[in-house]
Every structure is written in structure tokens, then in C-alpha cells.
N, C-alpha and C positions, 0 to 999 in steps of 0.2 A: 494955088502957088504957096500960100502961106502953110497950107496943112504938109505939102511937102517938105517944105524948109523945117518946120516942128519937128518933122517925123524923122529927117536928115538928121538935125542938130541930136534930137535923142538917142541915133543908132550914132552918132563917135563919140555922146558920153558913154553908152554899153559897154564899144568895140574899145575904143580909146581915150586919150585925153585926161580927165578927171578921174571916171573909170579906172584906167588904168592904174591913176595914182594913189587910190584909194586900196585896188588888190596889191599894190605892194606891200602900204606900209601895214597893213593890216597882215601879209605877211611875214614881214621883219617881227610884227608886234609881239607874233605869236612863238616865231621862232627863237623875239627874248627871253618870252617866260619860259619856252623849253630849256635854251640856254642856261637860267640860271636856276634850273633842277638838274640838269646832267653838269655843269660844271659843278655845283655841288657836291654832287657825288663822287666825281671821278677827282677832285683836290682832297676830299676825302680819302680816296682808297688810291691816289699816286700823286697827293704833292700839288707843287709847281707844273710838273711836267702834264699831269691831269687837267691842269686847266690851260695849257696852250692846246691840248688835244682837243680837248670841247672848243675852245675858240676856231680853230683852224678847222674843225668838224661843222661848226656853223656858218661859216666862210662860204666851205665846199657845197655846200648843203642849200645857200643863198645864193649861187653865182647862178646855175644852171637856170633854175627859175625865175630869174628877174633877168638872165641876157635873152632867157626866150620868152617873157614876156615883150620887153623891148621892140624884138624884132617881129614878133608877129602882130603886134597892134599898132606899130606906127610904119610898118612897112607893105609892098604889092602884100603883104599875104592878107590882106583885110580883104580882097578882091580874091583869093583863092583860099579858100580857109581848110578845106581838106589838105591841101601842100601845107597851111600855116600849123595843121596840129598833125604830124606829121615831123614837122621839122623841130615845130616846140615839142612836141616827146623824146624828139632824139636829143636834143639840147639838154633837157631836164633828165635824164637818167641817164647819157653818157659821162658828161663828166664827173658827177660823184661816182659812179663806177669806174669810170678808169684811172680815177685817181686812188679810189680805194686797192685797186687790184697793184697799182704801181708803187704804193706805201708797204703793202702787205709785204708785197716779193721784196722790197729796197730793207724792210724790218729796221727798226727804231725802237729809242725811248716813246715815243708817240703811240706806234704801236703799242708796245707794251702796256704803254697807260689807256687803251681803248678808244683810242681814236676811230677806229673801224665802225665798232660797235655804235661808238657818239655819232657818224655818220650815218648809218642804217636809220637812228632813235632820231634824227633833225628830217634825213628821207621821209620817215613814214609821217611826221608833220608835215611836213611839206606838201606829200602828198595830200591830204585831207584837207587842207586849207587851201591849196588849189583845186580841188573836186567842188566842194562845197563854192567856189569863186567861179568856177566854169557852170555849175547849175544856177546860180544866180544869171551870169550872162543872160545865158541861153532863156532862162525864163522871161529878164527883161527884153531880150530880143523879139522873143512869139510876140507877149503883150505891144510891143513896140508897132510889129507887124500886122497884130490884130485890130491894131488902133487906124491904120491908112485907111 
């Protein structure tokens, strides 16, 4: 009984919980230090207006991956995980696309000052710091499971 309860309590720090709050801010963390190279640059080469676009690019770039982490680690999907990464793919790259695609066609000072671009340059961070979050899981999981 006790080795179950261990072995329980370790897969919802993996799945969630602590976990979880750990792949965030180490998320954010990473997203600030991007932020304050591409705001950099783009208040450099457009102003004021360059750094609402980086801000607002990081915004876009932080909503997608932290509302699907949300839902898929404190939600049924912890019980169906192929639905749960699934749903968190679509969550994490629809909407910085479709908001990229609906700033493009609406065209702005934003645009003009790279906003697009700053969303792509926070995506592909984003990207890798969730890759690198999901192989950690996945490893403490096996070990987890190796350990019953």
C-alpha cells in the first residue's frame, strides 16, 4: 500500500501540481530573457512602438502554452493523454497563428515594427523549452514506473 501511495504521489508531481508550476515559470523565465533581447532590438530599430510589439508578441507567445498546460494537467486529460497532447498542440500553435495571420491581414504600426517576426522569435522559444519540459516528464514518468 505504502509503495503505491509513493509511487501515486510521484506521478502528480510528474503529471501536475508542483510540476507543473515549476514548467511554467521556468517558462516565463526563459521567455523574459528572450523578451529583453528582441525588445531590444526592435525599440531600437522602431521606437515605442517596437516594444509594445515585443510585449504583445510575448503575451501571444505565453497564452497558448500555459492555457494548455493548465488544461491538460489538471484536467480528464491526465487519464487520456494521447486526447490531452492533441488538444495541447492545438491550443499551443493555433492561437499564436491565428492571431499572427489576423494582425498581418488587419496591418498596423505593430506590424510594421515586427511584431510577426517577435512572435515567430518567442514560438521557437517556446517551442524548445516545452520539448526539453515534455522529455524531462516523460523520463521522470518511465523512472517513476520503473520504480513500482
Amino acid at each position: 500500500m505504502s509503495l503505491r501511495a509513493s509511487s501515486g504521489d510521484r506521478n502528480d508531481e510528474v503529471t501536475g501540481g508542483s510540476g507543473a508550476l515549476y514548467d511554467a515559470s521556468r517558462l516565463i523565465g526563459v521567455v523574459a530573457v528572450a523578451f529583453l533581447v528582441v525588445s531590444a532590438l526592435s525599440v531600437q530599430a522602431h521606437g515605442r512602438v517596437g516594444f509594445w510589439a515585443a510585449t504583445i508578441a510575448a503575451a501571444v507567445s505565453l497564452f497558448g502554452p500555459l492555457s494548455a498546460m493548465v488544461l491538460t494537467r489538471f484536467t480528464v486529460f491526465r487519464e487520456h493523454p494521447v486526447a490531452g497532447v492533441l488538444i495541447s498542440m492545438f491550443m499551443r500553435m493555433a492561437f499564436p497563428l491565428i492571431f499572427c495571420l489576423v494582425v498581418q491581414l488587419q496591418g498596423s504600426r505593430l506590424v510594421d515594427a515586427g511584431m510577426v517576426y517577435a512572435i515567430l522569435v518567442f514560438y521557437l522559444v517556446v517551442l524548445a523549452v516545452e520539448t526539453l519540459s515534455a522529455v524531462r516528464r516523460v523520463d521522470q514518468a518511465s523512472s517513476a514506473v520503473g520504480s513500482i
